[in-house]
C-alpha positions in Angstrom: 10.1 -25.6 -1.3 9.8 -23.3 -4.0 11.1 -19.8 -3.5 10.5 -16.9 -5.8 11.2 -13.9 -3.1 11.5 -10.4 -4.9 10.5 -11.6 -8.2 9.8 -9.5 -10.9 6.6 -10.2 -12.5 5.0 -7.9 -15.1 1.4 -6.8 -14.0 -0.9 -8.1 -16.6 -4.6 -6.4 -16.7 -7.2 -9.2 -15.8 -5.2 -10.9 -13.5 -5.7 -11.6 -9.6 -2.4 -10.6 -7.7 -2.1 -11.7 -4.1 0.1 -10.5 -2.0 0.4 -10.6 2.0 -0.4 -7.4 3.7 -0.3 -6.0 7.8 -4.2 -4.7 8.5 -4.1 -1.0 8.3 -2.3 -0.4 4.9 -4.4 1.4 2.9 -2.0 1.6 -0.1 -0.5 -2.1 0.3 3.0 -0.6 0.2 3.6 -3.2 2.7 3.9 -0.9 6.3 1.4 0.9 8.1 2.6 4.4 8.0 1.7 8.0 8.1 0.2 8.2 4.4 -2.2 5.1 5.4 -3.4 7.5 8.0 -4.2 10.0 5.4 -6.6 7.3 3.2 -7.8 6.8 6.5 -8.7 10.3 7.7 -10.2 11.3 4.2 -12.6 8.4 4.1 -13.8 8.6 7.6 -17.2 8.2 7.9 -18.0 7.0 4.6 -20.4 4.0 4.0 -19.3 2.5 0.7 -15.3 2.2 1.1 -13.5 -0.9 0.4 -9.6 -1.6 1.8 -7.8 0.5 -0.3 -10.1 3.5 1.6 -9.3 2.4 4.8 -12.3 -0.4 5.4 -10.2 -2.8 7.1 -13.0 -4.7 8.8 -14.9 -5.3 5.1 -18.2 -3.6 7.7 -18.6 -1.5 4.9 -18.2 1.8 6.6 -14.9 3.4 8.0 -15.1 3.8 11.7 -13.5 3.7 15.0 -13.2 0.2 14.3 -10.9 0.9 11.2 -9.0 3.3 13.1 -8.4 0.5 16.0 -7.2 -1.6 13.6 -4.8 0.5 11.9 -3.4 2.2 15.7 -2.5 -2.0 16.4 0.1 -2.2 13.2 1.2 1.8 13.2 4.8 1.7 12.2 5.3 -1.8 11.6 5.7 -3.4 8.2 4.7 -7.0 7.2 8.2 -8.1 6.4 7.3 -8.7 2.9 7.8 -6.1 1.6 9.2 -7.1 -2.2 7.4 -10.2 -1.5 6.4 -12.9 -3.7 3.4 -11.6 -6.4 1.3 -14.4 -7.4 -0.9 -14.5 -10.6 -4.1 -16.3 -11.0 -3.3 -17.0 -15.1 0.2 -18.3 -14.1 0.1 -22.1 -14.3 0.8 -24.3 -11.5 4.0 -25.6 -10.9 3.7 -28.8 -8.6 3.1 -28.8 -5.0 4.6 -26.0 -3.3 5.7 -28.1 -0.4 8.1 -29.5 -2.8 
């Protein structure tokens, strides 16, 4: 299997990242903390938010439903935290079973 963990990639614009993320963070900083709370509490109520402002359904409006979502993974963190970054442009390598 191929393992990149905590590789440094340079951010190039018009790229796709991915990365793995815990529902709730806001600011994908990879835990669900206090400051996720904050993009949450400022965008409550709104009807055209996205996950960065605390839509973590995708309903398009931030609710109680957001709110329920983000109480569930308060204080945790994903665990990959430094994780791999993958880029859409970056050619493919093989099979990644391999």
């Amino acid at each position: 299997m191929l393992a990149l963990q905590n590789a440094k990639v340079e951010r190039v614009p018009d790229q796709v990242v991915i990365e793995p993320t815990l529902a709730g963070d806001a600011n994908m900083d990879g835990q669900v903390s206090f400051a996720d709370t904050l993009i949450l509490g400022q965008n409550n109520g709104s009807n055209s938010a996205d996950w960065a402002h605390a839509d973590f359904n995708y309903s398009g409006t931030v609710d109680f439903n957001d709110t329920l979502i983000q109480t569930q993974n308060s204080n945790n963190n994903n665990g990959n935290t430094g994780c791999v970054t993958v880029y859409a442009a970056m050619p493919f390598v093989g099979h990644p079973n391999q």
